[in-house]
N, C-alpha and C positions, 0 to 999 in steps of 0.2 A: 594858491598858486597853481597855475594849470601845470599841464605837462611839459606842452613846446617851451614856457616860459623856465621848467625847471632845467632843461633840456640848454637850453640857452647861458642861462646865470651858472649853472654847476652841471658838465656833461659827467662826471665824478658821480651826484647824487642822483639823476639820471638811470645810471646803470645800476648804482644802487638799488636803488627802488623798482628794480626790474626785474635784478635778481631774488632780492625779497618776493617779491608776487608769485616769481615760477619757484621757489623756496614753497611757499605754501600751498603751491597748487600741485605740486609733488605731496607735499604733506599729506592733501587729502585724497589724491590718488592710492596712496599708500592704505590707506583703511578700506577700500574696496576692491572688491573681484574685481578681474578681467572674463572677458567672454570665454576666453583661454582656459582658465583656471575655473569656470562655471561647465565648460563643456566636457572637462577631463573630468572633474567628479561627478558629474550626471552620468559618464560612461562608465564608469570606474563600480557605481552605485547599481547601473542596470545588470553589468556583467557580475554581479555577487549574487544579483536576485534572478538570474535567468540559473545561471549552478545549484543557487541553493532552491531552487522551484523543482528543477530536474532530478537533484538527490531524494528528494520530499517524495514524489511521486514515485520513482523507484521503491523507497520502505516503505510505500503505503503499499502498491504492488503485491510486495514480497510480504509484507504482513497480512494481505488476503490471502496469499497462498497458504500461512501457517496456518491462518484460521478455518480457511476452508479445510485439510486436512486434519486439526484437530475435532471439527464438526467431526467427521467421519469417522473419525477413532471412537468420537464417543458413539454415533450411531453403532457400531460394530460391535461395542463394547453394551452398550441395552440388550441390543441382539438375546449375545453371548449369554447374559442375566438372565434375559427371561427365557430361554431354553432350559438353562438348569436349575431355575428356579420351577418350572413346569408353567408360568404364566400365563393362562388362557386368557385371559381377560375376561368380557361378559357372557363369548360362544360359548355355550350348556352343553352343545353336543357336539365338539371339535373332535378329532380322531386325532391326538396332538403330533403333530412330528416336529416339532421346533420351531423355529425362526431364522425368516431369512431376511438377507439385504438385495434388493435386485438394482442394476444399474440400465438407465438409457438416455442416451442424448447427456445434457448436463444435470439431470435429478438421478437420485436414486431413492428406494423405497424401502422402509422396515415394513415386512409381512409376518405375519402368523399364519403357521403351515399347518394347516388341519387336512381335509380330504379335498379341500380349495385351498389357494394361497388367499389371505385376507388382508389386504391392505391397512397398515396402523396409520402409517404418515410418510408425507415426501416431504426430499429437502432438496434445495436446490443451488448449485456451485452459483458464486457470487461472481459478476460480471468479469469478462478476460481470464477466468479459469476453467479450466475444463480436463474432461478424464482423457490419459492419451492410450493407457491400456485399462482394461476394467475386464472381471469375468463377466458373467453373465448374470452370477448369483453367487454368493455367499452363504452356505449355507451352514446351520448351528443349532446341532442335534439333540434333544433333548438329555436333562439327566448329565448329562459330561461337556455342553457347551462345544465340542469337539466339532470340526470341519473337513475331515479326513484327510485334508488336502493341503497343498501351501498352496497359498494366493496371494498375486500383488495387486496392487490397484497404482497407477503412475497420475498426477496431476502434474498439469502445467500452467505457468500465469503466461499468457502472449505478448505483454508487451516487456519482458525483460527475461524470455526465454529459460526461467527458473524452471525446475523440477521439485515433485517431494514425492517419495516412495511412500506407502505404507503395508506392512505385509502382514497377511494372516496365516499362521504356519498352524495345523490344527488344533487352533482356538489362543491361540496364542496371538496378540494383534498389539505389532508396534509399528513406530514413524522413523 
């Protein structure tokens, strides 16, 4: 039976049958998004990952600073050893005065101080750190590792304006 024909004989079963179809096309409405509901979790999703991107890159940041200053502790701290350990290395004829750390730019240098400074190794602050006070030299006297002097050295990471101290109070080198 067609429609206009059921429409005719029973306007009753008609409406019936009308309702049934928009009955199930709500149905199957019902098991899918709306664009609504697609566009609010797509925003919902980017704004967790754009925070949790920016947190990420801050502790990466800030974990290069740690690292860069504990690099330096330990340079400070070799230093410190082979002064009073007397450690010439292979110079035969050093006139030994100790070991120093010299700083310039973003490297700084362990030397061996004989009657020339002799360069052992540079190391070099890892990108967006850098020294913001530094002496000139550190130096660490044979026999007693001792620097006569207190000394800081101030690092900084630039893009989340952290700081880290580390100080050498004679021979004495904490963070």
């Amino acid at each position: 039976m067609n429609c206009q024909r059921l429409q005719a004989v029973c306007p009753a079963a008609h409406q019936a049958s009308a309702v049934i179809i928009v009955l199930v096309l709500m149905e199957a409405n019902k098991r899918a998004f709306t664009l609504l509901e697609l566009l609010v979790s797509i925003a919902v999703i980017l704004l967790f990952s754009a925070l949790t991107l920016a947190y990420y890159n801050r502790q990466t940041a800030a974990k290069k600073l740690v690292e860069d200053a504990d690099n330096l502790v330990d340079v400070l701290e070799l230093a410190k050893k082979k002064a009073i350990s007397g450690d010439i290395g292979s110079e035969e004829s050093c006139d030994f005065k100790g070991y120093s750390v010299t700083f310039s730019g973003t490297t700084y240098t362990l030397k061996l101080m004989c009657t020339a400074a002799i360069p052992i190794q540079s190391y070099t602050l890892t990108e967006r750190v850098s020294f913001l006070s530094v002496p000139a030299a550190i130096n660490f006297l044979p026999l007693t590792g001792s620097n006569n002097t207190s000394q800081t050295i101030t690092l900084s990471e630039s893009s989340n304006s952290k700081t880290m101290t580390v100080t050498v109070d004679h021979g004495n080198i904490s963070r």
